[in-house]
Phi, psi and omega in degrees: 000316166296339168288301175297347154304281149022253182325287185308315172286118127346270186329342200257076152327107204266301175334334201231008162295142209260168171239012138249171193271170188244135171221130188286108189199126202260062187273147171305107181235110147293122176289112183212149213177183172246112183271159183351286224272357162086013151267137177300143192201088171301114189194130169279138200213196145221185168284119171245011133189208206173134188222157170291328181270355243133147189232187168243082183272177182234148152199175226231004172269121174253124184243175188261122158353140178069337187292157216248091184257169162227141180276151156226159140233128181320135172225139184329162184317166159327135091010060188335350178278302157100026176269350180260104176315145164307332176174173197270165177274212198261142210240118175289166154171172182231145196304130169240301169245158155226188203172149184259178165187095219076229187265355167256182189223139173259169183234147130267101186246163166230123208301130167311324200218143195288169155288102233256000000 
């Protein structure tokens, strides 16, 4: 019945309705990237929510619309067994918004590839 509301009303942006759920969850990431200014950077940072297509991060860093970050997440030491990899591999995505807030910047980005 909300798709046909949708579809009918004007007023009802379809475009800007998400196609996964948000979920508020705070994960650890290093953020590596280029700020405005075009040195290269690493910072630990987190999620302050997260979806399969795109999350919302904070850094301390000012990046440009459209740019090309890459995500890792950190995972506790090794094993002595040496089956647990040192960190995931790097989750790609591009800056679509941002917003200052204090002294951070929030980001919205969206991952080239969904999260499975």
């Amino acid at each position: 019945m909300e798709t046909q509301v949708a579809k009918t009303n004007p007023a009802v942006d379809t475009s800007k309705q998400r196609r996964f759920p948000r979920i508020r969850l705070q994960i650890p990431v290093f953020l590596r990237a280029q700020d405005a200014s075009g040195v290269d950077f690493v910072e630990l940072t987190k999620t302050l929510n997260i979806s399969a297509s795109g999350a919302c991060i904070a850094s301390t860093h000012v990046l440009r619309p459209d740019q090309v970050v890459h995500l890792t997440i950190p995972t506790p030491s090794p094993a002595s067994s040496g089956l647990v990899p040192n960190e995931t591999p790097p989750i790609t995505a591009k800056v679509l918004r941002q917003q200052a807030a204090g002294d951070l910047r929030l980001f919205g980005i969206e991952f080239f590839k969904h999260l499975d």
